[in-house]
Residue frames as a rotation matrix with the C-alpha (Angstrom) as fourth column:
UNK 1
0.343 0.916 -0.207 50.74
0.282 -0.310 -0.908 76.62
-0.896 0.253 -0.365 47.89
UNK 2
-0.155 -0.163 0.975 50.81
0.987 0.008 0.158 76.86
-0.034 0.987 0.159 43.91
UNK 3
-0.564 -0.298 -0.770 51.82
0.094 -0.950 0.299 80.48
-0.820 0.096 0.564 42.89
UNK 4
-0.996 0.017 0.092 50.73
0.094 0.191 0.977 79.12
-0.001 0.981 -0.191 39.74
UNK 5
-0.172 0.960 0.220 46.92
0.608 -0.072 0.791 78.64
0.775 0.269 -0.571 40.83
UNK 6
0.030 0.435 -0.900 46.70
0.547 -0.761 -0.349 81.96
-0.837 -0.481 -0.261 42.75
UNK 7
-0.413 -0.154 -0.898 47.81
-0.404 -0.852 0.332 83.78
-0.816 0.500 0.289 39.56
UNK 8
-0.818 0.543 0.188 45.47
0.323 0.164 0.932 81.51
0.475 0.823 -0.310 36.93
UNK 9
-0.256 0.891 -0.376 42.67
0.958 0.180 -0.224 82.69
-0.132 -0.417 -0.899 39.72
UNK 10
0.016 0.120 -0.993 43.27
0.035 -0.992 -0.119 86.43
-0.999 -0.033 -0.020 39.41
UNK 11
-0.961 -0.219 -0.169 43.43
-0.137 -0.153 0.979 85.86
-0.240 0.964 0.117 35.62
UNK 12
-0.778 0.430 0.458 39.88
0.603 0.306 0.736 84.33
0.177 0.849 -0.498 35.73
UNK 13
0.168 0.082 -0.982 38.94
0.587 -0.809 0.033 87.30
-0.792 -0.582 -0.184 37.64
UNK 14
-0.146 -0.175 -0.974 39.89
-0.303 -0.929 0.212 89.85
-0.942 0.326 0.083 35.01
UNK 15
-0.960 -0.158 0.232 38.83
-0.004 0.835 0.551 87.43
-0.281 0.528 -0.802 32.32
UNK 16
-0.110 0.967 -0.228 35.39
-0.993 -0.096 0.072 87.84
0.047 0.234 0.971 33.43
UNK 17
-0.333 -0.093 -0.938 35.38
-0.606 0.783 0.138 83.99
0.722 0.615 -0.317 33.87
UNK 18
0.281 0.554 0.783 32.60
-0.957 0.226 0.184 82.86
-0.075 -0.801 0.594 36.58
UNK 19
0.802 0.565 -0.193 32.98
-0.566 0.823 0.053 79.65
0.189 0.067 0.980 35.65
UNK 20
-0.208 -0.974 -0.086 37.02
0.063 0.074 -0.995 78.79
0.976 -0.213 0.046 35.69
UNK 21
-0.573 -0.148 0.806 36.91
-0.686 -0.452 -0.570 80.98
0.449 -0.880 0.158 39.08
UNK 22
0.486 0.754 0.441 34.14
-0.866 0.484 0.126 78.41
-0.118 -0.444 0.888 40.32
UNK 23
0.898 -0.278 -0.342 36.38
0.011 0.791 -0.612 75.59
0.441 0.546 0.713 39.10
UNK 24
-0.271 -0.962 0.013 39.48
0.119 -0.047 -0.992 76.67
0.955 -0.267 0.127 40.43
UNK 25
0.009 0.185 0.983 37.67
-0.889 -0.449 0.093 77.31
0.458 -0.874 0.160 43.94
UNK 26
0.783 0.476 0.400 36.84
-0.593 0.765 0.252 74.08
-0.186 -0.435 0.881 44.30
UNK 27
0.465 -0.852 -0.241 40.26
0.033 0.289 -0.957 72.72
0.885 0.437 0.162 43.43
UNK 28
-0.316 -0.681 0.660 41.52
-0.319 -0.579 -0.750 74.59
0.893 -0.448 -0.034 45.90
UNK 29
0.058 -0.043 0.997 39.63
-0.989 -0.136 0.052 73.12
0.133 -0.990 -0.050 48.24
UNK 30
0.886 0.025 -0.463 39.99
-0.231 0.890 -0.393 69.91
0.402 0.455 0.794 46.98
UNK 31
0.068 -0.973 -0.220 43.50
0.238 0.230 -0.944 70.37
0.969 0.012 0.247 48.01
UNK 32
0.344 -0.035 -0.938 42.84
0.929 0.162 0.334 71.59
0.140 -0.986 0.088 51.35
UNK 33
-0.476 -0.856 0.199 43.65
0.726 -0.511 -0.460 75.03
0.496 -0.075 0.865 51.27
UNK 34
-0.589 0.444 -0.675 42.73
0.628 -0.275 -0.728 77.77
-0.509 -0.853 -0.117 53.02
UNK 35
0.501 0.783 0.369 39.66
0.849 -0.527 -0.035 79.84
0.167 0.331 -0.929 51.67
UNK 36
0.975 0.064 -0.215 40.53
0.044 -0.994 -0.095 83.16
-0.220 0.083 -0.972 52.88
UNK 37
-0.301 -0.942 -0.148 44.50
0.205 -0.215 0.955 82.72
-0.931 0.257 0.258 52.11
UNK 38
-0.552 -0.047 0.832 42.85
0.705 0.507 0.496 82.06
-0.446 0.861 -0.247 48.65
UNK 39
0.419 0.850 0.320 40.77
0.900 -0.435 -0.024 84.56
0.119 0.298 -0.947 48.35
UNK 40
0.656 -0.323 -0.682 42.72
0.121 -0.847 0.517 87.22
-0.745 -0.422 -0.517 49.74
UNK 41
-0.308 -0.934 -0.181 46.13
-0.430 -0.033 0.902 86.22
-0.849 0.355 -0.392 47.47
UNK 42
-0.656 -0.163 0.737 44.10
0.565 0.541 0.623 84.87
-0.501 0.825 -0.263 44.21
UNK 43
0.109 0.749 0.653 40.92
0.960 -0.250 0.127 86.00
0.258 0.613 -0.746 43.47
UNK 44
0.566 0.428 -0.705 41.49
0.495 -0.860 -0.124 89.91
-0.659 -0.279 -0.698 45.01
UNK 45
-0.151 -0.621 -0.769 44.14
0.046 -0.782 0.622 90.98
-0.988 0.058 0.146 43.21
UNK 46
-0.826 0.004 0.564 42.35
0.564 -0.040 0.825 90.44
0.026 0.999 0.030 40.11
UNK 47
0.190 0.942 -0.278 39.72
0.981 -0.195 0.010 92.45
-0.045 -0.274 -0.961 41.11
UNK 48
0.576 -0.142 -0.805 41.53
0.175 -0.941 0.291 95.21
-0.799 -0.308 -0.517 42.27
UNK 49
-0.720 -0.675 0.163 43.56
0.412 -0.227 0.882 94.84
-0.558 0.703 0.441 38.76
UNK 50
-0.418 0.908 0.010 40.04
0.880 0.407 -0.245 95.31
-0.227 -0.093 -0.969 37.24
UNK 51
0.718 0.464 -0.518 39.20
0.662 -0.686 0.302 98.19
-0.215 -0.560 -0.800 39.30
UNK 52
-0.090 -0.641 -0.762 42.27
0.162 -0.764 0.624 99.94
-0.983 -0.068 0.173 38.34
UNK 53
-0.940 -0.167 0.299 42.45
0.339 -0.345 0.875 99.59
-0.043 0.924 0.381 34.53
UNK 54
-0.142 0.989 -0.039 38.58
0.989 0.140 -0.039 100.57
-0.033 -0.044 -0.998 35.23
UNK 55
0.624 -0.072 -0.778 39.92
0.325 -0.882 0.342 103.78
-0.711 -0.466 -0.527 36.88
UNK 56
-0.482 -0.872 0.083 42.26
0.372 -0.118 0.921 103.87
-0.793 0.474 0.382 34.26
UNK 57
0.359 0.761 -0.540 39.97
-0.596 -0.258 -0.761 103.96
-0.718 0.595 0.361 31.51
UNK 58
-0.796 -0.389 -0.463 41.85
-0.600 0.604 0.524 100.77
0.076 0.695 -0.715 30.08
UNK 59
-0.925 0.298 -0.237 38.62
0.240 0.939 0.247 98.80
0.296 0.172 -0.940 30.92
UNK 60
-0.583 0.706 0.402 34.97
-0.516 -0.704 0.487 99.40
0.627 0.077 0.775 30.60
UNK 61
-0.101 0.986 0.134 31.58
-0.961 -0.132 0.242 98.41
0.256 -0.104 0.961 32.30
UNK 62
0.673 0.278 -0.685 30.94
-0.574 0.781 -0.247 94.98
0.466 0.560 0.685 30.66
UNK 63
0.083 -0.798 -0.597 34.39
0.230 0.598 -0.768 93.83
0.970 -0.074 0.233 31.96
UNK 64
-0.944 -0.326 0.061 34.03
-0.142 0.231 -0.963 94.76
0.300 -0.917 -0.264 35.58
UNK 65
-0.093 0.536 0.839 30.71
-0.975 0.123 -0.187 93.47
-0.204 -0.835 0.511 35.96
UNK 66
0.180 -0.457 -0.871 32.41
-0.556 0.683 -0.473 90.23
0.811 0.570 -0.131 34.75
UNK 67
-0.713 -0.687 -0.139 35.05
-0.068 0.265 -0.962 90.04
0.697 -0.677 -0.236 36.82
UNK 68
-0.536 0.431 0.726 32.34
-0.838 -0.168 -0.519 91.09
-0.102 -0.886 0.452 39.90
UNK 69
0.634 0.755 -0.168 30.29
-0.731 0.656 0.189 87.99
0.253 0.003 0.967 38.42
UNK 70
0.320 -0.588 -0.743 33.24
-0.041 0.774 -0.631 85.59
0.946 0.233 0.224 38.39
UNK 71
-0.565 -0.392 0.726 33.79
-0.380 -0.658 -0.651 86.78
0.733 -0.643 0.223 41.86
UNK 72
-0.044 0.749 0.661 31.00
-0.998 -0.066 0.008 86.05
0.049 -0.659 0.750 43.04
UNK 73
0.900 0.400 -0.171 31.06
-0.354 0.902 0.246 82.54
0.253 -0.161 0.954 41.93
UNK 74
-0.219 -0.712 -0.667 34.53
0.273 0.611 -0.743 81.78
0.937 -0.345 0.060 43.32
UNK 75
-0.767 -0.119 0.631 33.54
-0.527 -0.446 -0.724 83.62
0.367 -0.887 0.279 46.57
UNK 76
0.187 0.925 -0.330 30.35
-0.953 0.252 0.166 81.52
0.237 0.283 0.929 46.44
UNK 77
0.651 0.255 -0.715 31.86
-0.338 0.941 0.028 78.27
0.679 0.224 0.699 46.22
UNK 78
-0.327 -0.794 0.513 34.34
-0.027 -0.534 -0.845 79.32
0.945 -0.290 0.153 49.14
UNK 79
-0.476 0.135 0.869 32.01
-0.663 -0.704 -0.254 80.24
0.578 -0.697 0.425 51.62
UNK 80
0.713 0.675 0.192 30.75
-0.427 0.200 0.882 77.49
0.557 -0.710 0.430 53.24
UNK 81
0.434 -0.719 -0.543 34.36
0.490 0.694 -0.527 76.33
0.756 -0.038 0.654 53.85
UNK 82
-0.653 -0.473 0.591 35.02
-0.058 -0.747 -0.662 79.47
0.755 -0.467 0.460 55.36
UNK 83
0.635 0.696 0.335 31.72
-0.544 0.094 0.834 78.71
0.549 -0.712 0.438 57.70
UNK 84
0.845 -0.069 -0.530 33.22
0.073 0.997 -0.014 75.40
0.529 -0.027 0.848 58.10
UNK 85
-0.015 -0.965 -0.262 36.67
0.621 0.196 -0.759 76.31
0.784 -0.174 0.596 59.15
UNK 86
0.526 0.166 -0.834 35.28
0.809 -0.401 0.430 79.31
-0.263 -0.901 -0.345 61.50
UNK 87
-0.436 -0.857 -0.275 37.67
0.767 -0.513 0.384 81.26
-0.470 -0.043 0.881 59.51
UNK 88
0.482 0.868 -0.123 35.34
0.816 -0.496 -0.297 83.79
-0.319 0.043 -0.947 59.20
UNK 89
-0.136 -0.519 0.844 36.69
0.702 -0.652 -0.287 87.01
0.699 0.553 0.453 56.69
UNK 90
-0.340 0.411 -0.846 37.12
0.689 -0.504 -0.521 89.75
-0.640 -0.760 -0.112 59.57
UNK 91
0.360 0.613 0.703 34.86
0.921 -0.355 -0.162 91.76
0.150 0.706 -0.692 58.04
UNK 92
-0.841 -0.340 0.421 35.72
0.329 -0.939 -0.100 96.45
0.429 0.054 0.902 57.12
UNK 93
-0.942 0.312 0.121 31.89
-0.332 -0.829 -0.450 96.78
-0.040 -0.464 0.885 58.04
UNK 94
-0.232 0.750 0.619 28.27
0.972 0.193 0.132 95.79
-0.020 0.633 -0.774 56.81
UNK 95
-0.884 -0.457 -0.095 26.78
0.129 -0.436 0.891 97.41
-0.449 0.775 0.444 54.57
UNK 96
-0.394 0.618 0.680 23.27
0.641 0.715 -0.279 96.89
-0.659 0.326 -0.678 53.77
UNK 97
-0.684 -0.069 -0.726 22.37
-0.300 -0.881 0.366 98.16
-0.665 0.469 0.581 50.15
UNK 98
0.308 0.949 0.062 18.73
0.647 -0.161 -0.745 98.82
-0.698 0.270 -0.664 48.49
UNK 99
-0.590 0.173 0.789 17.68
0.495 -0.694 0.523 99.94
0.638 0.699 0.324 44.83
UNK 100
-0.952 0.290 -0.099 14.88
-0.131 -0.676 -0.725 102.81
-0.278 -0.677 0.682 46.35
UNK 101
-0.051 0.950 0.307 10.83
0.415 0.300 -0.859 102.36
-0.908 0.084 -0.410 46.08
UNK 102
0.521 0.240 -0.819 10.00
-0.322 -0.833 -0.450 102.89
-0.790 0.498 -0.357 43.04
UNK 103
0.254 -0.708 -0.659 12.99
-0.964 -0.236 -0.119 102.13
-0.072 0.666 -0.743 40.98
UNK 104
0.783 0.006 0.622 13.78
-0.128 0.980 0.152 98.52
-0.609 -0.198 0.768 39.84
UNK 105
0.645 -0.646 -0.409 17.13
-0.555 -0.026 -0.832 99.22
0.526 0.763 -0.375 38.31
UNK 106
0.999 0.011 -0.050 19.16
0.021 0.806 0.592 96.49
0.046 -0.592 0.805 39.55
UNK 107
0.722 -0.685 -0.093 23.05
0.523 0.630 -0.575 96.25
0.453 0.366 0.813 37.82
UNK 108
0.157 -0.586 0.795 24.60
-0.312 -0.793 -0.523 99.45
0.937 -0.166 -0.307 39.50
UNK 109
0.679 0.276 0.680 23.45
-0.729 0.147 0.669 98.28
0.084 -0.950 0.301 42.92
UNK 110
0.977 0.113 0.178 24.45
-0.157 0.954 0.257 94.60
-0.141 -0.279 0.950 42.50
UNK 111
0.125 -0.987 0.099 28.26
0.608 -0.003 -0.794 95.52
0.784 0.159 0.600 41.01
UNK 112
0.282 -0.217 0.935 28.74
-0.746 -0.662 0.071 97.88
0.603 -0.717 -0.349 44.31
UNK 113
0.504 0.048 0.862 27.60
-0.847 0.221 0.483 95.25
-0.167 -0.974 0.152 46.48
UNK 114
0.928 -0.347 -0.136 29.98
0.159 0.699 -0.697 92.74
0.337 0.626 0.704 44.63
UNK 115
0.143 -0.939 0.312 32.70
0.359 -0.245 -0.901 94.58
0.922 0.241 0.302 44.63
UNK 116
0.183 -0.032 0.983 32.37
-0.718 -0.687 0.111 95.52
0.671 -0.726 -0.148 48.31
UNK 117
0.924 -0.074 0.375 31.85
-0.220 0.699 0.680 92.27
-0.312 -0.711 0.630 49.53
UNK 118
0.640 -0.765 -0.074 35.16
0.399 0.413 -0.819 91.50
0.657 0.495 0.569 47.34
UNK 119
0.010 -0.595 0.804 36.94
-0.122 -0.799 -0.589 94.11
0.993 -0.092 -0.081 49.41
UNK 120
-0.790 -0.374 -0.486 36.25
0.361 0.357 -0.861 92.42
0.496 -0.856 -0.147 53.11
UNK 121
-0.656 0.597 0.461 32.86
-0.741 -0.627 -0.241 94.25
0.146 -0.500 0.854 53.66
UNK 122
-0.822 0.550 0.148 29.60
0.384 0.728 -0.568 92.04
-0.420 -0.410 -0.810 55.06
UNK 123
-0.801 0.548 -0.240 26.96
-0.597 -0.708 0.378 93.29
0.037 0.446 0.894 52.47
UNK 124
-0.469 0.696 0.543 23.33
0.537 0.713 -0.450 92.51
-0.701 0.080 -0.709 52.38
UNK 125
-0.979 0.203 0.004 22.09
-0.067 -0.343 0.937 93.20
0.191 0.917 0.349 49.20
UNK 126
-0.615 0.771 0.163 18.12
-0.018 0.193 -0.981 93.96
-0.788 -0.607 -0.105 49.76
UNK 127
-0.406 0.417 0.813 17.35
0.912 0.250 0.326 93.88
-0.067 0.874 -0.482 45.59
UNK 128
-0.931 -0.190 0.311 15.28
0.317 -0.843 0.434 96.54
0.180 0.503 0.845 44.28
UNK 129
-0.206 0.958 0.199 11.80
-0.075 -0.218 0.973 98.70
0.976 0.185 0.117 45.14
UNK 130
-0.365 -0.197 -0.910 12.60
0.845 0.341 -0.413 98.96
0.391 -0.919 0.042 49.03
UNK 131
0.794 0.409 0.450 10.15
0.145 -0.846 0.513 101.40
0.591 -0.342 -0.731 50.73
UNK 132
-0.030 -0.621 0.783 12.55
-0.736 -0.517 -0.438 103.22
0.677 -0.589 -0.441 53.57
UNK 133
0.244 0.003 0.970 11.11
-0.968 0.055 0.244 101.95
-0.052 -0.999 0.016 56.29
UNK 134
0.952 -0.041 0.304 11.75
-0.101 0.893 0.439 98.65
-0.289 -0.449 0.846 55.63
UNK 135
0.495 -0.864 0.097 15.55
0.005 -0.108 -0.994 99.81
0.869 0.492 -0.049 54.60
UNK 136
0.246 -0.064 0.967 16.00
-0.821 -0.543 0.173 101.07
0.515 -0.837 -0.186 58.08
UNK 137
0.804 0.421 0.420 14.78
-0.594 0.578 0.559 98.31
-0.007 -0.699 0.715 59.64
UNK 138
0.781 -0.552 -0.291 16.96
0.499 0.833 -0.239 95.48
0.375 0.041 0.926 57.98
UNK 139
0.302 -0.936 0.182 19.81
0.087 -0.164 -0.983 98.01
0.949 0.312 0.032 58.82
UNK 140
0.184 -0.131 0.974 18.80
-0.932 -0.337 0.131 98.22
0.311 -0.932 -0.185 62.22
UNK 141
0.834 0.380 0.399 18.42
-0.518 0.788 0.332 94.61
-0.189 -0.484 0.855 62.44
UNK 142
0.737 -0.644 -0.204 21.90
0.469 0.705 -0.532 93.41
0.486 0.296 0.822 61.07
UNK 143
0.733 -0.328 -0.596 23.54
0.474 -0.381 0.794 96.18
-0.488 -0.864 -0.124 62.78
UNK 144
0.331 -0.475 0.815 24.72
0.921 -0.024 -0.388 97.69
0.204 0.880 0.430 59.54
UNK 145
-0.076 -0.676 -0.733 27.16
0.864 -0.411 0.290 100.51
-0.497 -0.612 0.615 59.67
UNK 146
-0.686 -0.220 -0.694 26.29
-0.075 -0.927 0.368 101.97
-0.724 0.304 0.619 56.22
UNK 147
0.422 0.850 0.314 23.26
0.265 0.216 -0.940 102.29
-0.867 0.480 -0.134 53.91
UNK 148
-0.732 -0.477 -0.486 23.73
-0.175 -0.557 0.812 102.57
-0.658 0.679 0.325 50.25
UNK 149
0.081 0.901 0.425 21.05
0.453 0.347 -0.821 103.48
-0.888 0.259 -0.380 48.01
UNK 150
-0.789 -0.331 0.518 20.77
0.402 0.359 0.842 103.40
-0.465 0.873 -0.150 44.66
UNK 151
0.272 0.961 -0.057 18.09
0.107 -0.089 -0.990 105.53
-0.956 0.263 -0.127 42.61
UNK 152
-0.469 -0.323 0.822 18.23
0.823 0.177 0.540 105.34
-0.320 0.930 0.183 38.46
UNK 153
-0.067 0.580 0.812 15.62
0.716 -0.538 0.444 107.62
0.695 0.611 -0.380 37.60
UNK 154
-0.864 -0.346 0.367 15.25
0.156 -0.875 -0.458 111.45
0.479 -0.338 0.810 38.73
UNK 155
0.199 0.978 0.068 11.42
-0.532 0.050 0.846 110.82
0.823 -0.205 0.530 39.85
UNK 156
0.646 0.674 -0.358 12.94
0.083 0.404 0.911 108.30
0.758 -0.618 0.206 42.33
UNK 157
-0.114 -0.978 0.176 15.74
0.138 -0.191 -0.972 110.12
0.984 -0.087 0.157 43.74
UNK 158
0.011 0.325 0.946 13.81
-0.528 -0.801 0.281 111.84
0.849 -0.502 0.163 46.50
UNK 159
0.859 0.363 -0.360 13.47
0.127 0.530 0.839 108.47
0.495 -0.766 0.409 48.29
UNK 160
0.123 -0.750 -0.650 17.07
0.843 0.424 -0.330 108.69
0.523 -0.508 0.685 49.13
UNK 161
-0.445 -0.104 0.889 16.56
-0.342 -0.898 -0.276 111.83
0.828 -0.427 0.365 50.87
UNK 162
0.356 0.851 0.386 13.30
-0.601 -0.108 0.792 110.58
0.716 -0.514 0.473 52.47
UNK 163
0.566 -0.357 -0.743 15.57
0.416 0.902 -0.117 107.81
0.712 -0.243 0.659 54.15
UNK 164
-0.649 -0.755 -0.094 18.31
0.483 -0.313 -0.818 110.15
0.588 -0.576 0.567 55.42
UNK 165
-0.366 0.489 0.792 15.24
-0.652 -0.742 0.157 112.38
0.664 -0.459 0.590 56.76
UNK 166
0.715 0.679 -0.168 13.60
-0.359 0.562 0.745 109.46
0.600 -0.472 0.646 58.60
UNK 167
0.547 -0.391 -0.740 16.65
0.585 0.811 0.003 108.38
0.600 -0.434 0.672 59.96
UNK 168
-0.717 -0.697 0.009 17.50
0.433 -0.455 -0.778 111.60
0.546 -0.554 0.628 61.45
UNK 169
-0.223 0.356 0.908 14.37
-0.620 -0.771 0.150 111.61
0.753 -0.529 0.392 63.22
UNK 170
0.892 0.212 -0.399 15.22
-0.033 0.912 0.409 108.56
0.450 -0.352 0.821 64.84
UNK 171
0.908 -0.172 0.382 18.47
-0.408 -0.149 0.901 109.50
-0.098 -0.974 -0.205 65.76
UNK 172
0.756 -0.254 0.603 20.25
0.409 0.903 -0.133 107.23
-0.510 0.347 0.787 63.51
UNK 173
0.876 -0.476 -0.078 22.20
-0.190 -0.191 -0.963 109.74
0.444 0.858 -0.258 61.38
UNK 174
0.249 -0.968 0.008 25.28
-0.938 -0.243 -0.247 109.34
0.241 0.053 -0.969 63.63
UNK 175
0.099 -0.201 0.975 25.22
-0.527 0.820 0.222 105.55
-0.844 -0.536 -0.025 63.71
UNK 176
0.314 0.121 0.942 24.55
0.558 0.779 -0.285 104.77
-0.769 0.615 0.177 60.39
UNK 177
-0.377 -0.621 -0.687 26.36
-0.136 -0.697 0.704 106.32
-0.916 0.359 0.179 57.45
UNK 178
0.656 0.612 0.441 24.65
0.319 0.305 -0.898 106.57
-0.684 0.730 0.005 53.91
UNK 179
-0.726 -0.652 -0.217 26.14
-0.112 -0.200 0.973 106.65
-0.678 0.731 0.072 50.57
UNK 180
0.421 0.907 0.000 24.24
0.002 -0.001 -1.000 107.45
-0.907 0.421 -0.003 47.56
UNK 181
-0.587 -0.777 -0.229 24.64
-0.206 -0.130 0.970 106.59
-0.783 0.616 -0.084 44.10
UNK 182
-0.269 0.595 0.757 22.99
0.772 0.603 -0.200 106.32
-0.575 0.531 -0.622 40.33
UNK 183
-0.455 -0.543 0.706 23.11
0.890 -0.309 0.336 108.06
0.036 0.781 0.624 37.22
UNK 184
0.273 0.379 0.884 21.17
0.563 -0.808 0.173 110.92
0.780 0.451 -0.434 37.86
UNK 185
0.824 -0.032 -0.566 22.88
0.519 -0.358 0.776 111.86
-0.227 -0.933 -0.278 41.47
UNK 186
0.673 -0.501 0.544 24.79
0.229 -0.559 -0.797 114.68
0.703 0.661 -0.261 41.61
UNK 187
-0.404 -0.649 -0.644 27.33
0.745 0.175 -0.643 115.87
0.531 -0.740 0.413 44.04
UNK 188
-0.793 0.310 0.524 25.11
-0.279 -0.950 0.140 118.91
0.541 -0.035 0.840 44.45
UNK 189
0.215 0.895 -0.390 22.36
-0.371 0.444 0.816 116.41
0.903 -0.031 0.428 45.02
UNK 190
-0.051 -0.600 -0.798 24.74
0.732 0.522 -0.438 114.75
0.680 -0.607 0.413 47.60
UNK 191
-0.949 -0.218 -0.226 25.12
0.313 -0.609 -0.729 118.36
0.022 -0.763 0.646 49.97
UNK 192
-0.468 0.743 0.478 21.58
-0.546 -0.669 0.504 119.34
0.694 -0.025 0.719 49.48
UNK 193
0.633 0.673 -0.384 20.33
-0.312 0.675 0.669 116.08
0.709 -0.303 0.637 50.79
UNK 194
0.265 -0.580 0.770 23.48
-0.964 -0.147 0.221 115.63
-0.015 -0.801 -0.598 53.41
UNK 195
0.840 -0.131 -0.527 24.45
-0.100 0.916 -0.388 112.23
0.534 0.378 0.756 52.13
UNK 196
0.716 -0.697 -0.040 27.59
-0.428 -0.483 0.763 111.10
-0.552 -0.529 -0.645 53.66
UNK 197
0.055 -0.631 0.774 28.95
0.197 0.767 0.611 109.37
-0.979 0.119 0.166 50.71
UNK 198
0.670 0.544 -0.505 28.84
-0.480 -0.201 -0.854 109.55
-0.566 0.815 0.126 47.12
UNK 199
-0.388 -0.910 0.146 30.37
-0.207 0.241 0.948 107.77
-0.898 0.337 -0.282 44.27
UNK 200
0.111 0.262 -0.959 30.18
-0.987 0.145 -0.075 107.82
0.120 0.954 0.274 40.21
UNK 201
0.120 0.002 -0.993 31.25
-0.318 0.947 -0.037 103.66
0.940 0.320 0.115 40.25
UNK 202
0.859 0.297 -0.417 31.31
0.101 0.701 0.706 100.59
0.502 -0.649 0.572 41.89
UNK 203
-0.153 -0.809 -0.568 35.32
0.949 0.039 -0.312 101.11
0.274 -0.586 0.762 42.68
UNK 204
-0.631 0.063 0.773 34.84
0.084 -0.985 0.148 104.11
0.771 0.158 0.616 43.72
UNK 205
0.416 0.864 -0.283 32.13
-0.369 0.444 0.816 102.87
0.831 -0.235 0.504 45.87
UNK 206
0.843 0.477 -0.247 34.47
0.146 0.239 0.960 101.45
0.517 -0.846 0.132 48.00
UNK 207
-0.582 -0.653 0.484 37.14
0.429 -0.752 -0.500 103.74
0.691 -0.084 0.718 48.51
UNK 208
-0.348 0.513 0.785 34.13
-0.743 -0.661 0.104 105.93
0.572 -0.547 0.611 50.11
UNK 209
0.920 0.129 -0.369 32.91
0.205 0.644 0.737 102.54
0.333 -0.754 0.566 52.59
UNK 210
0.118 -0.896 -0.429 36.46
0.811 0.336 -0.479 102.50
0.574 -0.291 0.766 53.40
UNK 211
-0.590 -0.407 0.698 36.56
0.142 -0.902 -0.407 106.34
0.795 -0.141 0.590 54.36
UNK 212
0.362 0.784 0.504 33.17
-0.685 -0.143 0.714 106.27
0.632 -0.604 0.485 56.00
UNK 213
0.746 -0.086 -0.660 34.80
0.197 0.976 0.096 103.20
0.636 -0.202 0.745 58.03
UNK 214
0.737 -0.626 0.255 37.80
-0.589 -0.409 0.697 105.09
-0.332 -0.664 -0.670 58.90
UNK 215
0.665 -0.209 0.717 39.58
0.427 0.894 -0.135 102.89
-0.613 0.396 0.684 56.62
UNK 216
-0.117 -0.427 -0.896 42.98
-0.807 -0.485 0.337 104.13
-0.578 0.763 -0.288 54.85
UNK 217
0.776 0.597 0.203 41.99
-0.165 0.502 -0.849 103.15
-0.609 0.625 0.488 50.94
């Protein structure tokens, strides 16, 4: 296996380069390699470079919801091989994350659930304007371990309460773990409303899946 095209793959990773990364996937299988060796040893560790100079403050926004696009399309062009081979990624958890009713803010949500799935999690991404009950459901129905919800505006925070309340009259709070996030959530907002997660970014984001998981991050 070329050293050479695991380390041009984590470059178009931190590039921001969807289109390379899509190019070099298919190489790779062109050659017959394995998908998740590739993924695991090309495209993550440019991610998680990313995610650090992110945390670092060497690298802003714009550039990690790049990298999370370029991701997506090498992880994209990957995945039916990985069907194909059975070599299914063992997945950290699922995940299944919803902007809240109301709120149709979309990019905060969609770099989480990027960067989670990058990280080994099974996310279903349910888009934006998701009443509870039909949050619940899909989580009941995929067998999802953690909810993450996403509100932008301070009018539509409440829903992510109205979730944790509905699911603890169902019984659900100790099966399913929630994480809440979006620019107006506070950590105050987080203990009033008994969240069990919280994060300011997407890396960040899954550090706390990982904890809620029992995962050392």
């Amino acid at each position: 296996m070329s050293q050479e095209l695991l380390e041009k793959m984590a470059q178009s990773i931190i590039d921001g380069d969807a289109d390379l990364a899509a190019e070099l996937a298919r190489q790779a299988i062109a050659e017959g390699l394995d998908p998740l060796f590739v993924i695991t040893n090309g495209y993550v560790p440019g991610i998680n470079k990313v995610g650090e100079a992110f945390g670092a403050g060497e690298a802003f926004l714009p550039e990690l919801v790049m990298a999370g696009e370029a991701m997506k399309a090498a992880v994209v062009v990957l995945e039916p091989e990985l069907l194909r081979k059975g070599s299914e990624r063992k997945t950290l958890g699922k995940v299944v994350m919803a902007t809240v009713e109301g709120d149709i803010h979309e990019i905060g949500k969609s770099l989480v659930s990027t960067m989670l799935s990058a990280a080994g999690f099974t996310v279903y991404d349910m888009g934006v304007d998701n009443p509870s009950d039909k949050i619940i459901e899909k989580a009941l129905e995929v067998d999802a371990d953690i909810i993450g919800l996403s509100a932008l505006l301070t009018t539509t925070m409440i829903r992510q309460k109205e979730v944790i309340d509905k699911l603890d009259a169902r019984g659900l709070r100790k099966k399913i773990k929630v994480m809440v996030g979006g620019a107006p959530v506070t950590r105050e907002w987080v203990q009033k409303i008994e969240a069990d997660g919280y994060s300011e970014d997407a890396i960040g984001a899954v550090a706390v899946a990982k904890k809620l998981m029992g995962i050392e991050a």
